[in-house]
N, C-alpha and C positions, 0 to 999 in steps of 0.2 A: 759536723762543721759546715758552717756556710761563708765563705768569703766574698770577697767584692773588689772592682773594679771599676773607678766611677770618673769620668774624662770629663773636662768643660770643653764644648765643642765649641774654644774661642781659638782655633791654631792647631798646627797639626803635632802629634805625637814625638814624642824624640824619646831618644834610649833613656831617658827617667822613667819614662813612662812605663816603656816596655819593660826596664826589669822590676818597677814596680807588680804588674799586671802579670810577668812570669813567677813571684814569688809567693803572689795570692792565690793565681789558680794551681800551683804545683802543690800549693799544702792543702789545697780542697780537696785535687784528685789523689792525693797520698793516703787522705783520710775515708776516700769515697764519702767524699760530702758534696757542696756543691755551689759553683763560684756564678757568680752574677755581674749582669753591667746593669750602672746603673749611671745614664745621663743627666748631668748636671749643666741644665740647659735654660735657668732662669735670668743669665745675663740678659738681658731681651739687647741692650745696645752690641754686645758683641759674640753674643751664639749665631752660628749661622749650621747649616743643614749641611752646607759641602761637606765641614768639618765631622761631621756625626757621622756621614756614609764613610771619610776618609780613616776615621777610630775605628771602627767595625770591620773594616778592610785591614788596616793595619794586625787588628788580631787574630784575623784569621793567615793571614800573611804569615804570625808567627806562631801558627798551630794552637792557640788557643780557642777553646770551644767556650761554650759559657749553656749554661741554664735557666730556660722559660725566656721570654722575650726582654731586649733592656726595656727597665726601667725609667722612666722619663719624671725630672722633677718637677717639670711645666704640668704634670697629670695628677701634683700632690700637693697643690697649694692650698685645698682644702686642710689640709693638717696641719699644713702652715697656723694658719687664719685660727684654726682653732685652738691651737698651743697657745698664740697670742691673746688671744681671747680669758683664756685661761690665767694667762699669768696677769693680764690688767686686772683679771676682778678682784686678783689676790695683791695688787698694785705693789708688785714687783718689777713692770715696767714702767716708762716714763718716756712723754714726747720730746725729742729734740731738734730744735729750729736752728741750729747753729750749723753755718758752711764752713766749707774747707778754711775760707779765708779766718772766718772766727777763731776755729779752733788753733789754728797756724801763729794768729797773733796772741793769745791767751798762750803757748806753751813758749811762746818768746820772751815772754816777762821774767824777769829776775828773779822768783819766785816760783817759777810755773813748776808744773807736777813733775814728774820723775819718767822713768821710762817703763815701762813691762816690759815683759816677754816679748810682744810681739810689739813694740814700739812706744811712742809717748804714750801716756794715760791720759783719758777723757779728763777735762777737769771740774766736771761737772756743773757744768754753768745752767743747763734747764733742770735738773734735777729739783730745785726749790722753787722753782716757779709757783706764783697763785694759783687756784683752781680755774678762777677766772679768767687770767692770761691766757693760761695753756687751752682751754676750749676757746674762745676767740681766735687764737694763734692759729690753731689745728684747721680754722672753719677757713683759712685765708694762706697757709703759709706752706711749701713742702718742709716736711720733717720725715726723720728715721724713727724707729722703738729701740729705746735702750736698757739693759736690766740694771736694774739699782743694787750693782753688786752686795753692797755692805747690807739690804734686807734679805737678799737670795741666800746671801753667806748664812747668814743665821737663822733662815729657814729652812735651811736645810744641815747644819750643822757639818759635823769630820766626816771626810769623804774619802776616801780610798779607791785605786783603781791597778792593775795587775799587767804589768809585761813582760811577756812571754819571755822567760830564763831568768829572769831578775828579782820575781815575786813581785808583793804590794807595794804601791806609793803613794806618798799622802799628795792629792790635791791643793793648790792653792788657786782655786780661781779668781780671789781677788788683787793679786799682782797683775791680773789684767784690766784691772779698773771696770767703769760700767761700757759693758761692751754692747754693741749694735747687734740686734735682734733681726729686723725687718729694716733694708734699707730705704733712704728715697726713691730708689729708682728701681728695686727691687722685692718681691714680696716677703724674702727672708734671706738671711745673711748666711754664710757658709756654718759660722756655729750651730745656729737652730735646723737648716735645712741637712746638715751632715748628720747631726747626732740623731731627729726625727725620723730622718731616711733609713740609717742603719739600724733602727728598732722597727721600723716598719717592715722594713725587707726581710729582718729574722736575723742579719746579721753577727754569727758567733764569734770572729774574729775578724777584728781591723788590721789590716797588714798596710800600713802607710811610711812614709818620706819620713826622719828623725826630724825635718824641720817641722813637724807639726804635734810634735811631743808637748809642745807646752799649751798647745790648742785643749789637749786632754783632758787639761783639769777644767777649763769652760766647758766642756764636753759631758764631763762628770757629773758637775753640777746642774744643769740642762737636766739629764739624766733623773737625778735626783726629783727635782724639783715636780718633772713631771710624770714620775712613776714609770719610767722606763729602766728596762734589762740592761745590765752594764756587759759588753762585750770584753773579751780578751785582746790586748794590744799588742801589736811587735809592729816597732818604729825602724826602719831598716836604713842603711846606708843609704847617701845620698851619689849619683853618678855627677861625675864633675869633667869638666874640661881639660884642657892643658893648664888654662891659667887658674885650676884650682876651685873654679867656682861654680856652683851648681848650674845646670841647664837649665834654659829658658826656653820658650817656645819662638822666639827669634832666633837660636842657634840653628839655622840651617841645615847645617853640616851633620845635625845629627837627628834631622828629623825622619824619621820610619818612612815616610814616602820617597825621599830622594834616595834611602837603602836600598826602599821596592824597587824602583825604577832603574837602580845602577845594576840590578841583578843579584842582588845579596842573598843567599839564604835563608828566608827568615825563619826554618825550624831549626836549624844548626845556629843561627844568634839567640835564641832562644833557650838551647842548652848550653849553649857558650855563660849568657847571663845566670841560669839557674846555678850553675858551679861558679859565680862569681868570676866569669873572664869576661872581658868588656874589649872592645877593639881598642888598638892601638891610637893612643891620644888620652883615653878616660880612666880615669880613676873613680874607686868608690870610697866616701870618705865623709865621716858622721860631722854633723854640723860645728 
């Protein structure tokens, strides 16, 4: 078994975090396998380094150890670039010139698309572009990569994927419409750089947040598409507030540095989290 534990070093850690991170490395060292970090630090506008040394501190704060050096996704963009590469020649991607504001007024209309999983759907507005537009466009314009769901779909056909106590589930990756690959302002988007990452690293089991259960099936597909190992999933409870609603890296109050700092235990919170006790105020509670 190899698990993971992967922070964006944009803010600092709060109790998601950590019972995230105690439930991945406890089923590695249960199995004598072996858990990993892996820094997700291609934001370039808001990673910052504080944030990296302060996630490292934090888990050793809560007696986790971790194996081989983190991982860094600023050092795997090479894979990126070439995944991309891959899927244009198989012209499963497609450039898109359309801003926040386009897309904003395009899902306003009377008419406009429907929502996904994880929000509105793309409504495909560059997908049909001339050959001619789109290289002209591209030579002058920032754009993102987006995959043309409805060719990916049926290139790669019925997909299945496996979490842990529940058995198999049929994928639907396209209830998320054609989703962003490679951003404007970044070299790959969480879909491609998560699911490349954890084949890359050896990754046997993803232990993540249930709000990213529906991520899965874009994950799947990825998967498929480009000849990677499908990993075992367990989508866990989400830590919540008083008012019910998942943590954010602006909650303060329950960020692992100002625990550090008040004096907290952090290997006694740590087993506290592993048995499912949370301090007083948080609940765990699926999406």
């Amino acid at each position: 078994m190899l698990t993971r534990f992967a922070p964006s070093p944009t803010g600092e850690l709060h109790l998601g975090h950590a019972y995230s991170a105690v439930l991945a490395h406890a089923a590695a060292r249960s199995a004598a396998g072996k858990f990993r970090i892996r820094i997700d630090d291609i934001d370039g506008s808001r990673s910052r380094e504080a944030y990296v040394a302060g996630s490292l501190a934090d888990l050793d704060w809560l007696g986790i150890d971790w194996d081989g050096d983190p991982v860094r996704q600023s050092d795997r963009l090479g894979s990126y670039a070439a995944a991309l590469d891959d899927l244009r020649a198989r012209a499963l991607v497609y450039p898109c010139f359309c801003t926040r504001a386009d897309i904003a007024a395009s899902l306003s209309a009377p008419h406009g698309p429907p929502n996904g999983p994880s929000g509105a759907i793309y409504p495909g507005t560059c997908r049909t572009l001339p050959a001619g537009e789109r290289d002209r466009r591209m030579a002058a314009e920032p754009h993102c990569w987006r995959l043309d769901m409805a060719r990916a779909v049926a290139a790669a056909g019925d997909l299945v994927w496996e979490e842990q106590g529940q058995g198999l589930r049929a994928a639907d990756p396209a209830a998320h419409g054609d989703i962003v690959l490679a951003r404007k302002d970044a070299p790959a988007s969480y879909h491609l750089a998560s699911t490349l990452d954890d084949a890359g690293m050896g990754v046997t089991h993803v232990i993540r947040g249930a709000d990213l259960i529906a991520s899965t099936d874009a994950h799947r597909l990825l998967q498929a598409l480009l000849g990677l190992p499908v990993p075992l999933y367990c989508h866990h409870a989400l830590v919540c507030g008083a008012d019910g609603q998942r943590l954010a890296k602006r909650d303060a109050a329950a960020a692992l540095k100002a625990l550090r700092e008040a004096g907290v235990d952090g290997r006694a919170l740590a087993a506290d989290l592993a048995a499912g006790r949370l301090p007083a105020g948080y609940s765990l509670q699926k999406p």
